[in-house]
C-alpha positions as CSV (number, residue, x, y, z in Angstrom):
1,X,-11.5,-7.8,7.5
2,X,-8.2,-9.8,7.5
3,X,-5.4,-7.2,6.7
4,X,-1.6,-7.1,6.1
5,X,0.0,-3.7,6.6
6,X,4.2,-3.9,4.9
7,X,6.4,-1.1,5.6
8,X,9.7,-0.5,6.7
9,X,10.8,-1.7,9.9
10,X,10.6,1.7,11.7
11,X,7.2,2.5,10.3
12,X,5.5,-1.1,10.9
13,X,4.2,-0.6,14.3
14,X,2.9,3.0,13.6
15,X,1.3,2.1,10.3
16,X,-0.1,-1.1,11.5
17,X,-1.7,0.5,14.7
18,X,-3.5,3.1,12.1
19,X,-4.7,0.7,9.7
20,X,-6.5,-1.7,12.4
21,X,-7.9,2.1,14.1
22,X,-9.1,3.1,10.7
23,X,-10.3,0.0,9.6
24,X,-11.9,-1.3,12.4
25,X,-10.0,-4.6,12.2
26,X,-9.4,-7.1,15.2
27,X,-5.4,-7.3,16.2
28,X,-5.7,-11.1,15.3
29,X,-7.1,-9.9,11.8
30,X,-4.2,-8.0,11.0
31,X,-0.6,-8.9,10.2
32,X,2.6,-7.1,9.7
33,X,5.5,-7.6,7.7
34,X,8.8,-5.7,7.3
35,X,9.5,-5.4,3.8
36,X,13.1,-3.7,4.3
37,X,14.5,-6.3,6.5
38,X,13.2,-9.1,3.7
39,X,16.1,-10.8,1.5
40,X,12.9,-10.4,-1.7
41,X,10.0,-9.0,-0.7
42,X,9.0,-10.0,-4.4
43,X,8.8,-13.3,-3.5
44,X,8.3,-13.3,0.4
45,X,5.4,-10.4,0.4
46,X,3.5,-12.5,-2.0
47,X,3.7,-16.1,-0.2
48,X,3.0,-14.6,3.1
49,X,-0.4,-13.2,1.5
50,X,-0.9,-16.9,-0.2
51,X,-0.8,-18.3,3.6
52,X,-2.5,-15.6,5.3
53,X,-4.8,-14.3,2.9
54,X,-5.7,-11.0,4.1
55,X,-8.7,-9.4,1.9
56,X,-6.8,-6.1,2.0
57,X,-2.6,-5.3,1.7
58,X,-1.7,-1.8,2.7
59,X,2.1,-1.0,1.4
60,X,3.9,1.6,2.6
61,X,6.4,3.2,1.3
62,X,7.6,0.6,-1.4
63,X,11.3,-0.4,-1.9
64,X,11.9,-3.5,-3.9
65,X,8.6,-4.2,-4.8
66,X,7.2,-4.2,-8.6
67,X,3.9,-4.1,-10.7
68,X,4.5,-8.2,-10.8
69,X,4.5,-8.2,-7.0
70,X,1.4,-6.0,-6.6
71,X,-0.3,-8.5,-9.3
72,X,0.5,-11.7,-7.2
73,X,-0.8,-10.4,-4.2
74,X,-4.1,-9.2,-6.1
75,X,-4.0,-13.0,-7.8
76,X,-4.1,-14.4,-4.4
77,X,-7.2,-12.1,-3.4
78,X,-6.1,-9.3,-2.0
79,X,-6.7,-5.9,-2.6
80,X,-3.7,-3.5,-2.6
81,X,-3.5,0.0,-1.5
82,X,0.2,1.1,-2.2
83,X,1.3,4.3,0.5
84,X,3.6,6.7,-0.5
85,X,5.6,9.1,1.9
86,X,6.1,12.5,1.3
87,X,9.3,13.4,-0.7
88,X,10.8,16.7,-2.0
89,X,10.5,18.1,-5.2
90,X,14.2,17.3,-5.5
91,X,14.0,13.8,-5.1
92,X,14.2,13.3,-9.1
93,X,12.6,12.2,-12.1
94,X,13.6,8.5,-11.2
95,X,11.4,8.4,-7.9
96,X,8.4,9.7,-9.5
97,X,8.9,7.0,-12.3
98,X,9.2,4.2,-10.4
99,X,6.1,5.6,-8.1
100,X,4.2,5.7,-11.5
101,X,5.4,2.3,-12.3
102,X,4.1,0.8,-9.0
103,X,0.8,2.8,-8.3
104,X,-0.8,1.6,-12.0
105,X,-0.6,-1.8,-10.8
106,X,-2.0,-1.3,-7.4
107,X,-6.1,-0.7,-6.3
108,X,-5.7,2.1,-4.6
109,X,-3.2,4.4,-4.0
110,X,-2.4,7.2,-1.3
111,X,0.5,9.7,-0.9
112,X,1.3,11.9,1.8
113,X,0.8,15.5,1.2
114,X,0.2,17.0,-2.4
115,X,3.7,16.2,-4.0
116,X,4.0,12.6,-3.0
117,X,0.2,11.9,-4.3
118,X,1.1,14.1,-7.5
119,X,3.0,11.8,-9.4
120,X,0.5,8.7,-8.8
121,X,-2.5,7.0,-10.6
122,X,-4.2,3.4,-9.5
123,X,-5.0,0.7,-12.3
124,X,-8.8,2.2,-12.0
125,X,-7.2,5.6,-13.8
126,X,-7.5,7.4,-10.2
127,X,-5.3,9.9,-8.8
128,X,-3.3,9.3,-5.4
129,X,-5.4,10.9,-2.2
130,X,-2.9,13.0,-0.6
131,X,-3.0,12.4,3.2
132,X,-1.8,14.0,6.0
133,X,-0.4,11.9,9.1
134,X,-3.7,13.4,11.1
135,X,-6.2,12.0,7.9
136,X,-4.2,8.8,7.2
137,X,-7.2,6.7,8.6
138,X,-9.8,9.0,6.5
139,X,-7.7,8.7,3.3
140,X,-7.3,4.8,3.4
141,X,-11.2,4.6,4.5
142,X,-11.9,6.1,1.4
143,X,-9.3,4.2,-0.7
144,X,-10.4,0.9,0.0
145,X,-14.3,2.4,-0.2
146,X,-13.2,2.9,-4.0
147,X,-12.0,-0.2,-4.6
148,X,-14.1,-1.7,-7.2
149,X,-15.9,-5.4,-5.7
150,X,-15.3,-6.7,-9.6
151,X,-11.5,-8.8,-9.5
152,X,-11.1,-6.9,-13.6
């Protein structure tokens, strides 16, 4: 399975190594791509899917990305599983919102621990799984399992 793994520069490696483990995938079926250091991952997350067209894109931690991103990529065949990292209950109504906002768009969606999956629901009407670092590999095993094979 071809797969692209975006995340923040400082999480890329870490992520990426994870993904392939859990996944099984080859290291010249999987790609990586820094969506913090991007000018618009909008628009540069989607055409690197249209040239390498991974059959799964694992998002962690999204910045700048929208429900429109996560809808070309999905367009262009790829499945999305959106990551979320753990945040406080302090973080604000605003966080939650916008993880809301992005998660109904995606396939799949994980958060680590039970407060950053709490706030989260896929476009299949699931709740987040909440992960721990140590289950990362179970939780995104069972994601993608989910994933229904119709493109609705």
């Amino acid at each position: 399975m071809r797969v692209l793994v975006a995340a923040p520069a400082d999480k890329l490696d870490a992520f990426t190594r994870a993904t392939r483990d859990a996944l099984g995938a080859r290291d010249d079926a999987s790609s990586a791509f820094a969506h913090d250091r991007s000018r618009d991952p909008t628009l540069d997350l989607p055409h690197r899917v249209f040239e390498e067209r991974p059959e799964l894109v694992v998002v962690i931690d999204p910045r700048r990305e929208d429900p429109s991103t996560i809808e070309a990529l999905r367009r262009f065949g790829a499945r999305v599983v959106i990551v979320f990292d753990a945040i406080d209950e302090s973080a604000g109504r605003s966080v939650e919102a916008r993880r809301r906002w992005i998660a109904h768009a995606a396939d799949g969606v994980l958060g680590q621990e039970a407060f950053g999956a709490s706030c989260a629901v896929d476009r299949h009407g699931r709740a987040a799984l909440p992960f721990t670092v140590a289950s990362f590999g179970g939780a995104l095993i069972a994601a993608v399992a989910a994933i229904p094979t119709d493109p609705a």
